[in-house]
C-alpha positions in Angstrom: 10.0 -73.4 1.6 7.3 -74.4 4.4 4.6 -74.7 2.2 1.7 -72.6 0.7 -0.6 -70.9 3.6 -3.8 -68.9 3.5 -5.0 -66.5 6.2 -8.7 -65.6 6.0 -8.6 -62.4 7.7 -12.4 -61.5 7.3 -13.1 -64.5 10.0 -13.4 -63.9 13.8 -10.2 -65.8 15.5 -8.5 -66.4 11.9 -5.2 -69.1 11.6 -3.6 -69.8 9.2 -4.3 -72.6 7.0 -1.6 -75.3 5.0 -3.0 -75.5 1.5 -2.5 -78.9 -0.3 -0.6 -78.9 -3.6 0.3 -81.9 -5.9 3.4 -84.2 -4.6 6.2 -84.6 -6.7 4.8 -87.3 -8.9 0.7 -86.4 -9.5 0.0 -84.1 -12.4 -3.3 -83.0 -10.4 -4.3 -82.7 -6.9 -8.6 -82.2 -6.6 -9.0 -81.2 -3.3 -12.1 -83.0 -2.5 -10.6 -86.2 -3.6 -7.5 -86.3 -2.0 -6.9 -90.0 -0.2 -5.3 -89.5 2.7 -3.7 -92.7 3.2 -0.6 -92.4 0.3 -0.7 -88.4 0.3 1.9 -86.7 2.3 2.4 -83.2 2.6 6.6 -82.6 2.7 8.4 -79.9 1.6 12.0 -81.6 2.4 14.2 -82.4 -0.6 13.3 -85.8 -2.6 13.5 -88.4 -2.3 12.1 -88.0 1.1 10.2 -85.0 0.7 8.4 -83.3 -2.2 10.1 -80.1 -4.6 6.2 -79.2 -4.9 5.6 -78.5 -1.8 8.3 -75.1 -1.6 6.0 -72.6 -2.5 7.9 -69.5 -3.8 6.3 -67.4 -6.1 2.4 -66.6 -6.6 0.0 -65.1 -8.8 -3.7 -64.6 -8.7 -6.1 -63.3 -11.6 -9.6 -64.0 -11.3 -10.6 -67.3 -11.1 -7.6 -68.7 -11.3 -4.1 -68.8 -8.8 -0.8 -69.8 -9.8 1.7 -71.0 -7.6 5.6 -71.3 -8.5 7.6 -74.3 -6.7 10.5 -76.1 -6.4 9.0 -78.5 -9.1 6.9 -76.1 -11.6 4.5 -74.4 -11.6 0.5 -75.1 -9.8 -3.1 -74.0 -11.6 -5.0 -73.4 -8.9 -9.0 -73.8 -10.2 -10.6 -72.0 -7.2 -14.3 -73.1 -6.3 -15.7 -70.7 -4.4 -18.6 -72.2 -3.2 -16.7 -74.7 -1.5 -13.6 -72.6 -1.0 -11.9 -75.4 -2.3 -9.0 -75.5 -4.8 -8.2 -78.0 -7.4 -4.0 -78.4 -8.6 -3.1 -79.1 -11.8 1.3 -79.5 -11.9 3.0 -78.3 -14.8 7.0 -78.5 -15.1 9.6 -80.1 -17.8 7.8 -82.5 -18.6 5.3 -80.5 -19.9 7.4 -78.7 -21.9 8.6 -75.8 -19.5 12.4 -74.8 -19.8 13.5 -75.4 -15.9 11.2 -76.3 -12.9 12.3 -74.0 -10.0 9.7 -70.8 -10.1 10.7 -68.3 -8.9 8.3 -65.5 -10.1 5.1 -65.2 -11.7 4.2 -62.1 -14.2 1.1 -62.0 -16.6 1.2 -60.1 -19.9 -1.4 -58.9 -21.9 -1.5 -58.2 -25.4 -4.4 -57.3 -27.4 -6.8 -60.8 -27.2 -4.1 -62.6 -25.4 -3.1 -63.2 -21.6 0.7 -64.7 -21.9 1.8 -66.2 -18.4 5.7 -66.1 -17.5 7.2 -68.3 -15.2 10.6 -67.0 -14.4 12.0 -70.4 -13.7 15.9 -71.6 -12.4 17.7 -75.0 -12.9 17.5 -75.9 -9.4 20.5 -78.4 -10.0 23.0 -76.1 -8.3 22.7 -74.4 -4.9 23.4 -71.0 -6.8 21.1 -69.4 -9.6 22.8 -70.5 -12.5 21.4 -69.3 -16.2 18.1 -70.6 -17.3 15.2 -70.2 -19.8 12.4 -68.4 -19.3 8.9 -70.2 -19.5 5.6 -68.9 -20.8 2.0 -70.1 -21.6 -0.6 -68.6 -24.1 -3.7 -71.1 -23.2 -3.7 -71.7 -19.1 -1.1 -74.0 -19.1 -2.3 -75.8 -21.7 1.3 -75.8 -23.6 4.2 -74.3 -22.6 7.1 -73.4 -24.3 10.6 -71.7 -23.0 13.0 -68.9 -24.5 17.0 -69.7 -23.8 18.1 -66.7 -24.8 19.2 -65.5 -21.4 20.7 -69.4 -21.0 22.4 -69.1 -23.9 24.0 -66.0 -22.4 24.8 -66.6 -19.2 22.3 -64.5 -17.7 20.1 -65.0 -14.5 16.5 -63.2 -15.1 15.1 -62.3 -11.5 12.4 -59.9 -12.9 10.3 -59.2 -16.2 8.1 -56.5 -16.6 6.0 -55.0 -19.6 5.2 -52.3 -21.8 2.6 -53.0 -23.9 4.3 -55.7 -26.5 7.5 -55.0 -25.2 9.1 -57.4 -22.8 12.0 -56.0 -20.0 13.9 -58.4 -18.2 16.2 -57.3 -15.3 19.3 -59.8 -14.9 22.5 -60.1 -13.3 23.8 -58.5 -16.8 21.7 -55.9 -16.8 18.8 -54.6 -18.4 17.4 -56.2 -21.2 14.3 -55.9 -23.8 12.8 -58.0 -26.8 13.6 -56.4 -30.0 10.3 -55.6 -32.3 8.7 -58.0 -30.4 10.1 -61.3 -30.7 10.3 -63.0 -28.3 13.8 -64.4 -29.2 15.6 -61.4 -30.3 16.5 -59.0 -26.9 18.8 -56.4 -27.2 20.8 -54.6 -23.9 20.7 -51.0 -22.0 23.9 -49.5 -21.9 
């Protein structure tokens, strides 16, 4: 949980760089305005540090990066003539189901690109169950499934197959059942 880096490798004598994410408490972070004299870059445990700051879990699709933290999730808005990135912080408060991301996967179906965070209550040093989060609009809402919760089950991995959903747990293998997202059924 050092933080999030970047390496530009296409640079002559490249190092690598520490990339500024929201603290704790700010819902966005634009890069160009950041004041320098209250913002402080820790990725220690509150309430010294800032949950934020543990990068663990990213995902990049065109113009856009996510990054999953100790305290949500990060929309990265890249700006690429300034190579700058603007934050905007998402977690429970937002509506997601927990805040510790641990994984990243984007869906597609049909007109729709459906973003899962596979996110743990961080409120015990061991993965305990925990909903899984998803968006339909960028982040705009979110909204969680507690199936797995409900069950006792810890998701470490989804993947897709076309509307289907699998989700590999420490129960086993699971998948949605005519595509609802609340109904999953288990392979034997």
């Amino acid at each position: 949980a050092g933080g999030l880096r970047r390496f530009n490798y296409t640079i002559d004598n490249p190092k690598w760089e520490l990339i500024p994410l929201p603290m704790d408490s700010q819902s966005i972070l634009l890069c160009n305005q950041i004041d320098i004299n209250t913002y402080e870059y820790d990725p220690v445990d509150p309430p010294i540090g800032n949950d934020n700051h543990k990068a663990f879990s990213i995902f990049s699709d065109n113009e856009y990066i996510w990054v999953g933290t100790g305290d949500g999730i990060n929309k990265g808005i890249i700006d690429s003539d300034t190579n700058c990135i603007d934050w905007i912080h998402y977690n429970e408060n937002n509506g997601m189901g927990d805040r510790w991301v641990i994984g990243i996967r984007k869906q597609q179906i049909e007109d729709i690109d459906r973003l899962w965070a596979i996110s743990w209550d961080p409120s015990l040093n061991t993965p305990i169950p925990h909903n899984l989060s998803y968006t339909e609009d960028l982040g705009d809402t979110w909204n969680f499934i507690s199936f797995f919760k409900d069950i006792g089950a810890i998701v470490y991995d989804l993947s897709f197959d076309e509307n289907n959903i699998y989700a590999s747990t420490d129960l086993g293998l699971y998948r949605t059942y005519n595509e609802n997202l609340n109904l999953w059924f288990k392979y034997d």
